[in-house]
BAFI-3210 file (N, C-alpha, C; in Angstrom, 3 decimals, decimal comma, padded with zeros to 6 digits):
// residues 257
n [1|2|3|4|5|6|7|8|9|10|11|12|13|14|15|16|17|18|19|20|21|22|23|24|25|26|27|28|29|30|31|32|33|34|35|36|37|38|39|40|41|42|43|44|45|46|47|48|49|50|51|52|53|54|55|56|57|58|59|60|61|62|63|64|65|66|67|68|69|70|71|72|73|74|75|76|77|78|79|80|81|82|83|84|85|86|87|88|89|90|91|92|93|94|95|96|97|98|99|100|101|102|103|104|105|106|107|108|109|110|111|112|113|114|115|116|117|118|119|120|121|122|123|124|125|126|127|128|129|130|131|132|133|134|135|136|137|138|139|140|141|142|143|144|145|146|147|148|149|150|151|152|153|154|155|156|157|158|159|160|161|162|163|164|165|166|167|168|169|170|171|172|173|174|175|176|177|178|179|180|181|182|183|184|185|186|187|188|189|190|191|192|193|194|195|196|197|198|199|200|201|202|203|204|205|206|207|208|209|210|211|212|213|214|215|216|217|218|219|220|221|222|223|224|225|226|227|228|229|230|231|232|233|234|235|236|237|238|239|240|241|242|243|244|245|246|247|248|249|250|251|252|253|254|255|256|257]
n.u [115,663|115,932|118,793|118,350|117,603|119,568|121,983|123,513|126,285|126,773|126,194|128,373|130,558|129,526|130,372|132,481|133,747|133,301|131,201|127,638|125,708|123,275|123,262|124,088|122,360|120,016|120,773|120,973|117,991|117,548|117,019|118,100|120,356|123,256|123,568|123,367|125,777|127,771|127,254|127,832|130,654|131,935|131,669|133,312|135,965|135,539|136,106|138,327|140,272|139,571|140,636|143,404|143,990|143,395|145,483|147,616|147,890|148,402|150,667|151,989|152,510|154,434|156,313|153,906|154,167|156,726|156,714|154,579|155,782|157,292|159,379|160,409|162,021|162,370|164,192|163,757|165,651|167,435|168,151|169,278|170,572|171,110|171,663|172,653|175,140|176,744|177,848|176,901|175,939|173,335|172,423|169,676|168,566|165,732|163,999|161,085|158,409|155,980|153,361|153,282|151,734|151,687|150,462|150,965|153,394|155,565|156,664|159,674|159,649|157,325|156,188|155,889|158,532|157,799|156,368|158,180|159,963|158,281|157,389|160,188|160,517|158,776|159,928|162,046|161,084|159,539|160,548|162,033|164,734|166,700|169,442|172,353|174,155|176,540|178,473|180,900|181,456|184,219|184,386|182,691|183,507|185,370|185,102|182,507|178,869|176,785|177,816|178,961|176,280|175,899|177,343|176,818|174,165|174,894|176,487|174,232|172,804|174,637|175,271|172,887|170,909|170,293|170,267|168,882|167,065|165,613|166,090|164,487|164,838|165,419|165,646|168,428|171,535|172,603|176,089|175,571|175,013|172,604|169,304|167,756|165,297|164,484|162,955|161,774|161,125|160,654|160,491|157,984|156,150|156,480|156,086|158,442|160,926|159,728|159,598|162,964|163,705|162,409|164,014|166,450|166,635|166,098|167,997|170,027|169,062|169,298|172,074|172,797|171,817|173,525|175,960|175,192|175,757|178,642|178,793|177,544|177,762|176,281|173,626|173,141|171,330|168,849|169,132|169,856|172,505|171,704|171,967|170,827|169,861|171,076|172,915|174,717|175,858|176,695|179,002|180,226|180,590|182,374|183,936|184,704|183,595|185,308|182,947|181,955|181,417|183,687|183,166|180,850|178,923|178,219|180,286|182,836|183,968|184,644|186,592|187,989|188,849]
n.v [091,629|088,193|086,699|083,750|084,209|084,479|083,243|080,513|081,022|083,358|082,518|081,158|083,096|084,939|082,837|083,057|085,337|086,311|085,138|086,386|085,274|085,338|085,075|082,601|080,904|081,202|080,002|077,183|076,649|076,638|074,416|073,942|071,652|072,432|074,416|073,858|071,728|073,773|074,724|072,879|072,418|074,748|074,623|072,941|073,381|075,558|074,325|073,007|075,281|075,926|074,039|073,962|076,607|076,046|073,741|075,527|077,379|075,567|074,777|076,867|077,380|077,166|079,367|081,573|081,003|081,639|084,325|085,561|085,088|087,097|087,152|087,709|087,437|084,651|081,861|079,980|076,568|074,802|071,332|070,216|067,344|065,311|062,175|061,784|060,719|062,863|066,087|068,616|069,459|071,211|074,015|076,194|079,199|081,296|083,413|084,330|086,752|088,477|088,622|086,796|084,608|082,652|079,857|078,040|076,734|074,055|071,519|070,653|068,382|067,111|068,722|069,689|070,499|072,715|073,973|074,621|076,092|078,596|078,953|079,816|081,915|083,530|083,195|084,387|087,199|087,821|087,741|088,189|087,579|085,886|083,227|080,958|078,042|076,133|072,657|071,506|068,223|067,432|068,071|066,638|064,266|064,026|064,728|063,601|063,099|063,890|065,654|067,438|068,534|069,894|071,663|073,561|074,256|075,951|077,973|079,073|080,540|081,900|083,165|085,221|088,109|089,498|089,201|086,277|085,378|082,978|079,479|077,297|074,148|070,938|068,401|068,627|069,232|072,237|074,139|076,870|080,130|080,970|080,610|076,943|075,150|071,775|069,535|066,731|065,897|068,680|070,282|069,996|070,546|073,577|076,620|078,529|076,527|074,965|077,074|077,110|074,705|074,834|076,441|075,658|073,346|074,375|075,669|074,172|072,227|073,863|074,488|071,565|070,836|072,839|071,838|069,154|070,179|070,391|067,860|066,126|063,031|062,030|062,218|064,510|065,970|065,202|063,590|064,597|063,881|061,721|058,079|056,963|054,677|055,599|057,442|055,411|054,164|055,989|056,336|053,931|053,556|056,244|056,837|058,548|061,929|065,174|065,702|064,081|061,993|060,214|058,861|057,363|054,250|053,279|053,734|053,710|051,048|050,639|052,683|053,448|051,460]
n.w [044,964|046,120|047,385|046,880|044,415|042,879|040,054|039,513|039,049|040,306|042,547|043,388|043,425|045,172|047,425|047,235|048,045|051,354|052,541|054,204|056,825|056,683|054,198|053,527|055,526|053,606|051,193|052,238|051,789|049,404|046,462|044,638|042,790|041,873|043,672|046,045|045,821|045,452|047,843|049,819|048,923|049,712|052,828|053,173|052,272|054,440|056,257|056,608|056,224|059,325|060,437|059,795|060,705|063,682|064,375|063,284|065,506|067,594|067,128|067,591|070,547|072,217|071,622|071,974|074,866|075,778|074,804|076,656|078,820|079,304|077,132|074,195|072,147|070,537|068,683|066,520|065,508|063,726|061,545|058,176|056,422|057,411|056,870|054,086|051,690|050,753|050,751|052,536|056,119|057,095|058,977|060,139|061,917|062,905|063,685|064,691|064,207|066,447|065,075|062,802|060,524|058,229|057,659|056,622|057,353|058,420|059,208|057,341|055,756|055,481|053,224|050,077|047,489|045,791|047,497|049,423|048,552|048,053|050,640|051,598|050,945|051,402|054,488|054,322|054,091|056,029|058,633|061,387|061,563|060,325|059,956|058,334|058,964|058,318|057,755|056,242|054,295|054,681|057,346|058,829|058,478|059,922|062,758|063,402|062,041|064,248|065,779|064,149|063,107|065,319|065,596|063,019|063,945|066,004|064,550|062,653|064,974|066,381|064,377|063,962|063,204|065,070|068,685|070,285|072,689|073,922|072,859|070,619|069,831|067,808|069,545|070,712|072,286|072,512|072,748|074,471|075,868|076,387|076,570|076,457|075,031|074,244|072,053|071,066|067,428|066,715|064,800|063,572|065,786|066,642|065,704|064,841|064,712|062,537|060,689|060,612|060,029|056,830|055,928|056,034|054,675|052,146|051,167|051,586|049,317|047,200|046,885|046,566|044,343|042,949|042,511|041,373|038,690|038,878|039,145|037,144|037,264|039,362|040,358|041,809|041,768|041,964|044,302|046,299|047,574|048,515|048,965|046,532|044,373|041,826|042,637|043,382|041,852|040,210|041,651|042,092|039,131|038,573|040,993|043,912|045,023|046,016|047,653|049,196|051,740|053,380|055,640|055,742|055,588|052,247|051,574|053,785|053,823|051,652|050,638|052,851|054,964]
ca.u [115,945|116,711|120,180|118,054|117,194|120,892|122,233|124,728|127,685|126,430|126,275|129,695|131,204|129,217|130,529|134,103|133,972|133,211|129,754|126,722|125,180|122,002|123,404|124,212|121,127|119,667|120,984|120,387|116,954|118,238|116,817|118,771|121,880|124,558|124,002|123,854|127,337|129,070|127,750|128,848|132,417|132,009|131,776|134,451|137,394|136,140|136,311|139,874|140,997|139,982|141,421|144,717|143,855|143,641|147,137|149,142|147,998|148,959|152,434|152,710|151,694|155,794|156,582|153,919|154,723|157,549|156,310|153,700|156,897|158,111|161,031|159,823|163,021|162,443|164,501|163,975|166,867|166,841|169,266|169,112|171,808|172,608|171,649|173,005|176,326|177,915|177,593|177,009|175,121|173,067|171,387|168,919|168,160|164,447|163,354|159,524|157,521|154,357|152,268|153,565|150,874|151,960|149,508|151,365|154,946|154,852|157,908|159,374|159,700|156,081|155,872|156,518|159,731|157,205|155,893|158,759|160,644|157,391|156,931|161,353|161,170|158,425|160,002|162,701|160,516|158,568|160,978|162,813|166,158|167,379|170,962|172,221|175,050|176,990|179,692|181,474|182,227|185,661|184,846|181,871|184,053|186,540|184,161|181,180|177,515|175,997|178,507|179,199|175,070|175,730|178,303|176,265|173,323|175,773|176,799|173,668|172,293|175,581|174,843|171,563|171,703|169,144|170,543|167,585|166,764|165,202|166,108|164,076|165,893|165,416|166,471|170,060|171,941|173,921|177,243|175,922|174,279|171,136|168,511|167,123|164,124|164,867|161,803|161,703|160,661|160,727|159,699|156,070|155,711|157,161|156,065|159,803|161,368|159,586|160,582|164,166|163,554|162,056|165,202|167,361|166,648|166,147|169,458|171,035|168,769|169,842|173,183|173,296|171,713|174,741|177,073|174,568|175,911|179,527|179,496|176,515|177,436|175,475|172,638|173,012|169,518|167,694|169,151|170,110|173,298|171,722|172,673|169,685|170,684|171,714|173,684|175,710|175,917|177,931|179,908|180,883|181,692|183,553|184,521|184,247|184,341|185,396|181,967|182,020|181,300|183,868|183,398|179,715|178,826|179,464|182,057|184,042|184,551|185,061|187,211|188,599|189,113]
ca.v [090,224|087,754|085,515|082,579|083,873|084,292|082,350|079,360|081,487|084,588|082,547|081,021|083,781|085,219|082,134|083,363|086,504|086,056|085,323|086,448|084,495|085,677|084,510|080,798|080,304|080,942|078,105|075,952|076,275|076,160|072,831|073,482|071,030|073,059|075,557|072,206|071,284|074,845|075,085|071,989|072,978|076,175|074,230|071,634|074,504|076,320|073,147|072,994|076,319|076,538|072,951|074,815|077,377|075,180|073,360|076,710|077,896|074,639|075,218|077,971|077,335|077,032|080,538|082,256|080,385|082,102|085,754|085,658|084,915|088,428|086,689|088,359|086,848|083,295|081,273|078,305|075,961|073,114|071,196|069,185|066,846|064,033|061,353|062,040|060,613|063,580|067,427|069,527|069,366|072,637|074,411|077,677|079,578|081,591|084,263|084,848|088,095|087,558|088,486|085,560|083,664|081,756|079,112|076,139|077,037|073,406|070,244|070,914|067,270|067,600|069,904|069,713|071,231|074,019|074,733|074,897|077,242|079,196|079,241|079,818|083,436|084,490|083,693|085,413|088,737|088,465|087,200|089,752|087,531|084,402|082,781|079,307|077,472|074,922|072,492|070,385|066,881|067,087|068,264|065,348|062,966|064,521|065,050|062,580|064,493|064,440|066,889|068,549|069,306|070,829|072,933|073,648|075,140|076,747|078,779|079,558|080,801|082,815|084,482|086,165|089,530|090,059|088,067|085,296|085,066|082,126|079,161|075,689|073,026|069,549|067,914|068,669|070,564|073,546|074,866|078,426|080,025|081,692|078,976|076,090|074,166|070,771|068,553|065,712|066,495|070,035|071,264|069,425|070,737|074,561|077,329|078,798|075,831|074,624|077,703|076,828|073,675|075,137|077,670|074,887|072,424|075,295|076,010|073,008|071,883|074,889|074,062|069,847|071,626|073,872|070,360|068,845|070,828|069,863|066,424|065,364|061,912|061,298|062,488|065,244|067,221|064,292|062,611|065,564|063,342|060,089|057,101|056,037|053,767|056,013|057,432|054,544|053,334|057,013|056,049|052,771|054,102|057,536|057,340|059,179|063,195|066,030|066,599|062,735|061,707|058,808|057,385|056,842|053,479|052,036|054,574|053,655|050,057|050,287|053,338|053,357|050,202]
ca.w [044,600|047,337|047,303|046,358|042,854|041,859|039,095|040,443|038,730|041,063|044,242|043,528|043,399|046,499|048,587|047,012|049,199|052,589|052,393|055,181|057,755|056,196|052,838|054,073|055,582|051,982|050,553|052,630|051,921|047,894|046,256|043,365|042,966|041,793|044,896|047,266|045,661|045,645|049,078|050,566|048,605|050,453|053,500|053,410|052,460|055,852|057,773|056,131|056,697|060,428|060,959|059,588|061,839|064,762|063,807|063,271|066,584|068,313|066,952|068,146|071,758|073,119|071,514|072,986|076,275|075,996|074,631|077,545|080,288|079,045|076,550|072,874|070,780|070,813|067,806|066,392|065,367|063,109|061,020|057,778|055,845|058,819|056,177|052,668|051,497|049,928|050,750|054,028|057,404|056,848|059,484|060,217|063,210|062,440|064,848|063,741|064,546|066,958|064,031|061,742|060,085|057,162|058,133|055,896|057,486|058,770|059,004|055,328|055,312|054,990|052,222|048,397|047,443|045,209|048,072|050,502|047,992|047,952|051,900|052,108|050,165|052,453|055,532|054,903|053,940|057,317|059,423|062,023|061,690|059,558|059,813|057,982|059,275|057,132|058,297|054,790|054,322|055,332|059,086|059,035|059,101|061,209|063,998|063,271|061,928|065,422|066,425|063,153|063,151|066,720|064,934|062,126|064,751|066,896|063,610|062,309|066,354|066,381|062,747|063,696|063,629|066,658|069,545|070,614|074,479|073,870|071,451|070,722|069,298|067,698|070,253|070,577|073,174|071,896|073,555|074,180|077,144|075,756|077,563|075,087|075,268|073,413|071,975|069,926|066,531|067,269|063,510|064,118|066,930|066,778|064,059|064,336|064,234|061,268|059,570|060,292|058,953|055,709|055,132|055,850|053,411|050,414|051,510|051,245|048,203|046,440|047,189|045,745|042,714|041,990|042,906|040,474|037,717|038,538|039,219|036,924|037,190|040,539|039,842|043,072|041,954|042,772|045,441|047,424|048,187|049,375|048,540|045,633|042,990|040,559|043,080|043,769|039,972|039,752|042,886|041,212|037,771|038,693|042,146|044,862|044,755|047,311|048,179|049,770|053,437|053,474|056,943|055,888|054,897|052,008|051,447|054,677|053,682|050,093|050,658|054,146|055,311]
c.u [116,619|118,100|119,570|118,091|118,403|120,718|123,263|126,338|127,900|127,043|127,664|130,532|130,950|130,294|132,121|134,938|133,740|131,488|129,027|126,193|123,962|122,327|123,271|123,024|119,727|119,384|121,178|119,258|116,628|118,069|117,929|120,287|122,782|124,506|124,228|125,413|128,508|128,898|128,600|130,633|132,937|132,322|132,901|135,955|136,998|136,522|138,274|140,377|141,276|140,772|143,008|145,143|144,394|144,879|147,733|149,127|149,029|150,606|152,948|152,596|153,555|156,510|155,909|153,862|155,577|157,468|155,464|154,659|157,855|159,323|160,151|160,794|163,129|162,792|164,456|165,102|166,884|168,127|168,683|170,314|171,937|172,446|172,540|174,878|176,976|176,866|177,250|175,789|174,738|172,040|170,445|168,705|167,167|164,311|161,942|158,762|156,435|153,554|152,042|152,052|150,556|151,791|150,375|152,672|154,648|156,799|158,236|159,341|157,912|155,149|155,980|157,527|159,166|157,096|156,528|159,652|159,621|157,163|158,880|161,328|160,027|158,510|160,632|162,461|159,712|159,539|161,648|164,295|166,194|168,505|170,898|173,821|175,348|178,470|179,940|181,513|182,828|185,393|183,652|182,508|185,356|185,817|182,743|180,042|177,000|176,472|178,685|177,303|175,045|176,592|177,707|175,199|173,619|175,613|175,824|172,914|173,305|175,643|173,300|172,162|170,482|169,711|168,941|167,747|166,074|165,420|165,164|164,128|165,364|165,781|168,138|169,989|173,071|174,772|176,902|175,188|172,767|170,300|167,651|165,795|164,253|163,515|162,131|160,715|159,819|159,830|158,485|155,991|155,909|157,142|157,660|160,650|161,019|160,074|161,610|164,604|163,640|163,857|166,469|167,610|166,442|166,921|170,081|170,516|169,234|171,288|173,455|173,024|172,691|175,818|176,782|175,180|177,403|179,764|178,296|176,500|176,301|174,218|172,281|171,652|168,443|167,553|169,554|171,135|173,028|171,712|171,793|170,510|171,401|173,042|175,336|176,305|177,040|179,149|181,109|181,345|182,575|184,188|183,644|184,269|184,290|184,626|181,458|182,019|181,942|183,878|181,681|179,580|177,442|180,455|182,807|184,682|185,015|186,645|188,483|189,240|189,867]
c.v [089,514|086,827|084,248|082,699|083,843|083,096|081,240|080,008|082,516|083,664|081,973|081,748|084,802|084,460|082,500|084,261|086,479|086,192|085,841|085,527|084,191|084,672|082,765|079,909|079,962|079,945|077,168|075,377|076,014|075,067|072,425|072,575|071,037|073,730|074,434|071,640|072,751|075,313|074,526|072,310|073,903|075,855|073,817|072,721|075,301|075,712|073,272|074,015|076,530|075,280|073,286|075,799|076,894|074,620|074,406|076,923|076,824|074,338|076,119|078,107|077,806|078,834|081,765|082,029|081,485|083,874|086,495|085,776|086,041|088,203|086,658|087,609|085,329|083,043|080,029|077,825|074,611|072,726|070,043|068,298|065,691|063,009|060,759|061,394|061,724|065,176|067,904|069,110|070,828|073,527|076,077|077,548|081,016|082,155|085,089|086,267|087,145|087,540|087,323|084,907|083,242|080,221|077,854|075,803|075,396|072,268|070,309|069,643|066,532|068,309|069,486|070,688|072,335|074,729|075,201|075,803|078,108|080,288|080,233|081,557|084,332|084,579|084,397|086,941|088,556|087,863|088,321|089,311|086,073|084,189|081,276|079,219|076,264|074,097|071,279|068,957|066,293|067,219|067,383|064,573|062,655|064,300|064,403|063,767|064,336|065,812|067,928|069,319|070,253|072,084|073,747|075,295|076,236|078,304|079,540|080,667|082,172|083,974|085,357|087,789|090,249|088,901|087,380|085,649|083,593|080,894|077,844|075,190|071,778|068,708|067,638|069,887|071,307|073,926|076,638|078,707|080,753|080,142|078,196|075,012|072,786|069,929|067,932|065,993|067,632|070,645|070,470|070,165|072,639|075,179|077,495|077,696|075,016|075,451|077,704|075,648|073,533|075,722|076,986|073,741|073,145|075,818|075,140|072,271|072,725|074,542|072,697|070,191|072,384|072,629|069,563|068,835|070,821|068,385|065,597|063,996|060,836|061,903|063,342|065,803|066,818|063,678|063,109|064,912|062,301|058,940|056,270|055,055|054,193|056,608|056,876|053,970|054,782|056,769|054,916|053,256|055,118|057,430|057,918|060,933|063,940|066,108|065,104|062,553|060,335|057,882|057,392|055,429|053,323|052,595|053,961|052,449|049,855|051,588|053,610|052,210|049,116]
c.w [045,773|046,700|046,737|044,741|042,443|041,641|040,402|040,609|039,913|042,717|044,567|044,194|044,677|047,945|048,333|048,107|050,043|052,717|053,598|055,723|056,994|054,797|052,601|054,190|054,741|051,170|050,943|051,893|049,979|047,447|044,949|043,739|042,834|043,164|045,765|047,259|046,341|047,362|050,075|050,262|049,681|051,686|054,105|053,390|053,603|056,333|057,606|056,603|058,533|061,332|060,784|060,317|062,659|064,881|063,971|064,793|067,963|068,104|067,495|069,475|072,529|072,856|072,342|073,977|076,218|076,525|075,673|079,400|080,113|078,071|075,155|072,212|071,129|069,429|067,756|065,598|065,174|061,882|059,479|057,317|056,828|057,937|054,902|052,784|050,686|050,410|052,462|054,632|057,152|058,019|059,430|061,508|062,384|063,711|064,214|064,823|065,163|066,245|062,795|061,929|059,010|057,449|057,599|056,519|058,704|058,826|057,768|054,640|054,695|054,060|050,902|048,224|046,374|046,534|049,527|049,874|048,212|049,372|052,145|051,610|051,493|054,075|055,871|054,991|055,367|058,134|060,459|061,736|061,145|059,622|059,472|058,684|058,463|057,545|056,712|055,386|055,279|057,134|059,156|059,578|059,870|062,528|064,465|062,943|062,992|065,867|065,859|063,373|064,193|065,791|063,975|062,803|065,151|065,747|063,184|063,715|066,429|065,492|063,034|064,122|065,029|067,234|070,271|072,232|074,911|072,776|071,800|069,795|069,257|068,371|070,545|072,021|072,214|073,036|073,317|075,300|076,933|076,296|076,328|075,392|073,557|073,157|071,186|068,952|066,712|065,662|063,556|064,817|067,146|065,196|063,526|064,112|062,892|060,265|059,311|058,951|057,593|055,018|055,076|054,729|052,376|050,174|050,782|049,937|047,097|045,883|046,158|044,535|042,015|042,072|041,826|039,176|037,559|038,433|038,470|036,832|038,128|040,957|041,488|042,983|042,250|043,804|046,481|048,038|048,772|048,658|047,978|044,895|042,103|041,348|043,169|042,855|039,368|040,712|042,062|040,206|037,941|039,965|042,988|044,465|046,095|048,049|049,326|051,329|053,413|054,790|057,050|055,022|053,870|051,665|052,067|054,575|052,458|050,333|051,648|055,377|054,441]
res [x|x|x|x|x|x|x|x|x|x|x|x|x|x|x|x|x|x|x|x|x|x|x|x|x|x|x|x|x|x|x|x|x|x|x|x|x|x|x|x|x|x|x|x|x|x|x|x|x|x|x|x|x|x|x|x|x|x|x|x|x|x|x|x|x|x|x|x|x|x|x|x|x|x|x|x|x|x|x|x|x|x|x|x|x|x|x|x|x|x|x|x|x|x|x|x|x|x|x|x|x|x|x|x|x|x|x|x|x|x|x|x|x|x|x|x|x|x|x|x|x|x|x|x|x|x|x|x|x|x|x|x|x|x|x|x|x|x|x|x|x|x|x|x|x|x|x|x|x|x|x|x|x|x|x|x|x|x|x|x|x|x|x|x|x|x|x|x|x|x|x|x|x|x|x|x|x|x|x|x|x|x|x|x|x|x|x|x|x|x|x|x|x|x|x|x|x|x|x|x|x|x|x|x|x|x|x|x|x|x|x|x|x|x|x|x|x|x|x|x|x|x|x|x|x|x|x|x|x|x|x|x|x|x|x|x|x|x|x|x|x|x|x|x|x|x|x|x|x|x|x|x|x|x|x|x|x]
***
């Protein structure tokens, strides 16, 4: 029996498994109009996949730069929180295996928060080394968040338990001597740094969620601490609380001034 006579359900399920060359060229020649559909389907998710392909690799171009210049522990180093009125500057430092290929691991700002919890559990199972860094409130607005995020990095860079030889960074300089390659929007551009990215914000989302659950007036599980409406409508009726960035405005004038 050739591939043409299968049923539609048959060749589905053919194009499911990694179909043949031989098989393809089949249905082409297929007038029927279910096989015309499930092939074109068949089609359009390779084009997709190797365009995903293409993308991961191009992320990864600065790592193996690196891996290729004899320097194997390259970390990436990424920060989230500089926005939010209430709760921590949170960062990660991500040291990925050369074999990594968790194809979606991508800007998490880019992601759905399913699917950046999803991507966050398996980087830390393939990862060789994860560290978060976390600087509060209180030293925010002691020290301003440009600096606290440096602090933040620093911390998490310092927590790995494999020392890096290499780090690349969101554009920031770090106080450390391990050598840094700085880019502008670094998690685009950088697999490991996107995975920082990822482990940093499921960090710190994790986190406004347990804050959530004390201070439900400000609706922390949604607003991850930034300053929505409902936000500010809890601000106004209760106050301020510990978890508060008061030299951000409109805190600093209602509060500080």
């Amino acid at each position: 029996m050739t591939k043409v006579n299968l049923t539609i359900a048959q060749i589905k399920a053919e194009l499911a498994q990694h179909p043949t060359a031989v098989l393809l060229e089949e249905l082409q020649l297929d007038q029927r109009k279910g096989v015309q559909q499930a092939l074109k389907h068949y089609l359009k998710k390779k084009a997709q996949q190797a365009e995903l392909v293409k993308n991961f690799k191009a992320r990864f171009k600065y790592e193996q730069g690196f891996w290729q210049q004899g320097v194997p522990l390259v970390a990436g180093v990424d920060e989230v929180g500089r926005g939010p009125l209430a709760g921590p500057v949170v960062a990660a430092a991500v040291i990925l295996p050369h074999d990594f290929s968790l194809l979606a691991v991508n800007d998490s700002k880019k992601l759905t928060a399913h699917k950046r919890e999803e991507l966050y559990a398996k980087i830390l199972t393939e990862a060789l080394a994860v560290s978060v860094g976390a600087v509060n409130n209180q030293v925010i607005d002691q020290i301003n968040i440009y600096q606290a995020a440096r602090v933040a990095m620093l911390q998490a860079v310092d927590g790995l338990q494999i020392k890096p030889q290499q780090l690349i960074i969101d554009a920031m300089q770090l106080e450390t001597k391990i050598p840094q390659l700085r880019l502008v929007k670094a998690d685009a551009k950088s697999v490991s740094v996107a995975a920082a990215s990822i482990v940093a914000k499921v960090c710190r989302d994790h986190l406004m969620s347990f804050y959530a659950k004390l201070y439900p007036e400000y609706d922390f599980a949604h607003n991850d601490g930034y300053g929505t409406a409902k936000h500010l409508q809890g601000i106004a009726a209760h106050g301020v609380t510990p978890l508060h960035r008061l030299t951000f405005e409109p805190l600093r004038s209602r509060y500080l001034e």
